[in-house]
N, C-alpha and C positions, 0 to 999 in steps of 0.2 A: 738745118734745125732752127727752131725756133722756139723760144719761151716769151711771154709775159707776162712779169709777175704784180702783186698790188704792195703800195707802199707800206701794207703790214709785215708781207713777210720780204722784202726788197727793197730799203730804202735808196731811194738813188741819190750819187752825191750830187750837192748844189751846183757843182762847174759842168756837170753833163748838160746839162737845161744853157741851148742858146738864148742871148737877146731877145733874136726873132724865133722866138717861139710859138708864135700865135700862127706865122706861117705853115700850112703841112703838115702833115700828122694825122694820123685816125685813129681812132678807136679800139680795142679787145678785137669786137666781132668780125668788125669788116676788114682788119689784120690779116684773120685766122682764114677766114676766106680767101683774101684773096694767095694765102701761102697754099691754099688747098687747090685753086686753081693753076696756081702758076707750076707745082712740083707733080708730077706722078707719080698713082700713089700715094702721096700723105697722108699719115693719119692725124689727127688732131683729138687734143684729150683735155677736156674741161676738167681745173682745178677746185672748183666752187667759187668761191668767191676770193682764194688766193692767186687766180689768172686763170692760162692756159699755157700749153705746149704743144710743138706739130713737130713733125720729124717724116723725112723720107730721104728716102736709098736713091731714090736718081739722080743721074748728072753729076752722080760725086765721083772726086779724085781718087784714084785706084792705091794710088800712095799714103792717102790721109781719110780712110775712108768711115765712114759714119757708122755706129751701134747705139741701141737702144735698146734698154733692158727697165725691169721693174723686181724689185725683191721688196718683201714686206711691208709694201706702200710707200717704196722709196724708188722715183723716178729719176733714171741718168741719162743723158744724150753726150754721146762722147765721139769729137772726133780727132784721128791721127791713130798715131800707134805708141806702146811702150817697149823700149828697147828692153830692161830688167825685168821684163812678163816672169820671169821664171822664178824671181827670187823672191819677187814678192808675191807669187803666191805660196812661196814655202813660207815666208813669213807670215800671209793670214793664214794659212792653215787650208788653201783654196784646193781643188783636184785639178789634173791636167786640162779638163775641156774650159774652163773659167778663162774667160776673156779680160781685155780693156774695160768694160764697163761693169763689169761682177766684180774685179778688181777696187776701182774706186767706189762703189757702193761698199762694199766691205770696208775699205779704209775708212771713210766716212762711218762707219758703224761703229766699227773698235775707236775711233773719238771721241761717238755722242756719247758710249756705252761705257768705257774705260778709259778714255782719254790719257793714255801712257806718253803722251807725249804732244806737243804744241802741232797747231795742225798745221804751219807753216812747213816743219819737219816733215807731215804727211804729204806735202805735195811736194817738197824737194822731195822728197825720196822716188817720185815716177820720172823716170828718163824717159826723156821723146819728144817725139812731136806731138802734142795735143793742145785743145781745149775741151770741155766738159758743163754739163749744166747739168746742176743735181736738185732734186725737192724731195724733201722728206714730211709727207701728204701727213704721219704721224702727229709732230712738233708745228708744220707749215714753216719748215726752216729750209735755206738754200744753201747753196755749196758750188760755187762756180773760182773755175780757174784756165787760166793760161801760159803753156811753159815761156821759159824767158827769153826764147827767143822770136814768141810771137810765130813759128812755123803755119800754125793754123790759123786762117782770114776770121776774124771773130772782132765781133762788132757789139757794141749796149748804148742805150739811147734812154729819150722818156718820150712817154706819146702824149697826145692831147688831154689824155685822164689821167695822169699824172704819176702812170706803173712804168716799169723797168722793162724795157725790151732786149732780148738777147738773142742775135743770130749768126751765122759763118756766112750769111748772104745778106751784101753790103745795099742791094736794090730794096731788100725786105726792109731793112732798117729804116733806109731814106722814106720808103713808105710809111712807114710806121711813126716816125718821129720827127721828121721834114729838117731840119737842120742841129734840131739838140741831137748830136748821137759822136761817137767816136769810137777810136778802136779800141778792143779791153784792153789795161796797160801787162804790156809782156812782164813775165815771171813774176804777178801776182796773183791775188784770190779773194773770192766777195763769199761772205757768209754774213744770213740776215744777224748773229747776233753782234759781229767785230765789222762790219763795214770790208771797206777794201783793204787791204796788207797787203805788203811784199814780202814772200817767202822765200826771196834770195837776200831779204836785207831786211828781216822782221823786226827790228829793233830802230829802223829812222820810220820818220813818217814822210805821208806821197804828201808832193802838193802838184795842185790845179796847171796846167800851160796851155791856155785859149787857142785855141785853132781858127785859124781864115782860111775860106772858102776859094775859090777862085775868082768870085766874085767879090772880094775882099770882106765878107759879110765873118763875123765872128760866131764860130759852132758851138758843140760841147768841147769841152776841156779833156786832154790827154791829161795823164797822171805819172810823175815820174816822181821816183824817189830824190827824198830831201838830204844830201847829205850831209847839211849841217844842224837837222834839227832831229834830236833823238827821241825815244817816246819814255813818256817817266816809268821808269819802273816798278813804281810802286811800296820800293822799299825804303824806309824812311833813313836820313843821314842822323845817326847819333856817335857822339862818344864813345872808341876803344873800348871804352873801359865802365858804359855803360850797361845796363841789363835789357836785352833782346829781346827775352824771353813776356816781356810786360807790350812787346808790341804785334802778341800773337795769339 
C-alpha cells in the first residue's frame, strides 16, 4: 500500500526530513507509477490536490494480509489482522461479514461524529497486528496508525515536494524520499488535526532520535516516547478553594 499525502492535509514532522535531503526522492506522479509498475494489479486513486493512494493484493503475507475499502468518501488501506474483530463490531453496531477495514472506518466515524471518547482510546482498543492509512476525502483529514509492536513493516517519509509518503514497502519509500524516511514509531497514530501521539502513552510527548545510515549519513528521525516530558493538560492550577466554575 501506499499513500501520499500534501502538507495541507499531512504535516510531516521536522525530524522525518534528512540533512541530505536534496539527495533522491521523486515526485506524486512518478511515485505512483512506478508503484503501479512494480505491483500487480494496483490500483491507484487520485486525491485532488490532497495526494494520491495505490494499493494491491500481490506478494502479500498471507498472515498480515492487505484490505481496502471506501465508505462515504472515506478511504482505508489496512494491513494485518484484529484479534477482538467480534467485539467490536458488537460495539459499532457492525453485521457479521464487516471486516478489519469497515471496522476502523466506522471507528474513525463515531470520533469525527460523536467523539465519545479520545481517539487514542480508539486505537488501543484494536488488538493485533496492523497498520492502517485512512482519508476522509469529506474533511481531507487522515487517520494512520501502528500497533505497538510494530508487527506490520510500515514505513513514512517526505519526498522532494514536500508531502508525506506512507508505505508497508520499504524500496517504495527509499524511492519516494531517498533518505528522509523511517519506520512509523510503533503503538502510535498521526491524524492531520493532533500530529503524531502515542496511544499507549497519550499523555507524554514523542520526541525526535536521528537515525544513521550505514553509510554513516543521518536519515529521518525515529520517534519515541518522552518519558519525562508530559503534555500540558490544559487545566489550569488554581486554589482549593478557588471558583472553577469562572474557568469555563
Amino acid at each position: 500500500m501506499l499513500a501520499v499525502f500534501d502538507r495541507s492535509v499531512a504535516k510531516s514532522p521536522e525530524g522525518l526530513r534528512s540533512p541530505a535531503a536534496a539527495e533522491g526522492g521523486v515526485g506524486l506522479g512518478p511515485l505512483m507509477e512506478h508503484f503501479a509498475s512494480a505491483h500487480e494489479g494496483a490500483v491507484t486513486l487520485g486525491l485532488g490536490a490532497s495526494g494520491a493512494i495505490a494499493y494491491s493484493a500481490a506478494k502479500q503475507n498471507p498472515l498480515l494480509p492487505r484490505l481496502f475499502g471506501v465508505v462515504d468518501d472515506i478511504f482505508c488501506m489496512f494491513q494485518g489482522h484484529i484479534e477482538n474483530i467480534t467485539l467490536l463490531k458488537q460495539q459499532y453496531g457492525l453485521g457479521k461479514s464487516a471486516n478489519e477495514v469497515i471496522i476502523v472506518i466506522e471507528a474513525y466515524r463515531t470520533l469525527r461524529d460523536r467523539g465519545p471518547f479520545p481517539a487514542s482510546q480508539v486505537v488501543r482498543d484494536l488488538s493485533g497486528k496492523f497498520a492502517f492509512i485512512l482519508f476522509d476525502s469529506s474533511s481531507g483529514s487522515t487517520f494512520i496508525a501502528a500497533d505497538a509492536d510494530g508487527n506490520v513493516p510500515f514505513f513514512w517519509g517526505v519526498n522532494s515536494e514536500d508531502r508525506l509518503v506512507l508505505s508497508d514497502d520499504i524500496e517504495i519509500i527509499k524511492k519516494g524520499c531517498g533518505k528522509s524516511f523511517a519506520p512509523f514509531p510503533k503503538g502510535c497514530f498521526f491524524t492531520t488535526s493532533g500530529g503524531l501521539q502515542s496511544f499507549e502513552h497519550p499523555m507524554n510527548e514523542l520526541k525526535p532520535m536521528p537515525r544513521v545510515d550505514s553509510q554513516g549519513q543521518v536519515c529521518g528521525s525515529t520517534y519515541k516516547v518522552d518519558v519525562q516530558a508530559k503534555k500540558d493538560s490544559g487545566i489550569p492550577r488554581v486554589d482549593s478553594a478557588a471558583n472553577w466554575s469562572s474557568q469555563y
